[in-house]
N, C-alpha and C positions, 0 to 999 in steps of 0.2 A: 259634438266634438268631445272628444275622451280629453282627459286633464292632461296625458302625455304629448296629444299632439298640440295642446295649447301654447307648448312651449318650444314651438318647431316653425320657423320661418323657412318657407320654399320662395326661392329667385330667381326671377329667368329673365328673360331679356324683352322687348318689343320688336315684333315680327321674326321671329325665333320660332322654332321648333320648344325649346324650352317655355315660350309664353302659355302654348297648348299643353304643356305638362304640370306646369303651373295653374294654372286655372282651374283645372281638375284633380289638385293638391286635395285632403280633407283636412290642413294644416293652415295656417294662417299663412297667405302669399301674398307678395310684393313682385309685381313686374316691373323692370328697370328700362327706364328710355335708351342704354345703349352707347351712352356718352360717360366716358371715364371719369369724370369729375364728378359731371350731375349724380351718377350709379351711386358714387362714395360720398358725397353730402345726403342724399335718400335712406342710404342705409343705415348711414352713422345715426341720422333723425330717427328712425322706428327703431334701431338697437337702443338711443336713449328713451324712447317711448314705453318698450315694454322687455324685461329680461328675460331674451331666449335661450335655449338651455341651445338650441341646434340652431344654426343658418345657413 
């Protein structure tokens, strides 16, 4: 993985068309369960975890 995509989060949802786009990201991905709360406590965690330049 190139240093630019290191700073590139791809998110897609669970059982989504986007899960299968995601997964096959060459970018650091995160698939979200789906649930408006849980999505935004998950991301908020990995945005404090590591500073993405893209989400």
């Amino acid at each position: 993985m190139n240093e630019i995509m290191k700073n590139v989060l791809a998110t897609g949802f669970h059982d989504t068309s986007s899960e299968i786009l995601v997964k096959k990201a060459v970018c650091k991905s995160l698939v979200l369960p789906n649930d408006k709360i849980l999505d935004s406590q998950i991301l908020l965690a990995e945005a404090d975890r590591h500073s993405y330049k893209y989400i």
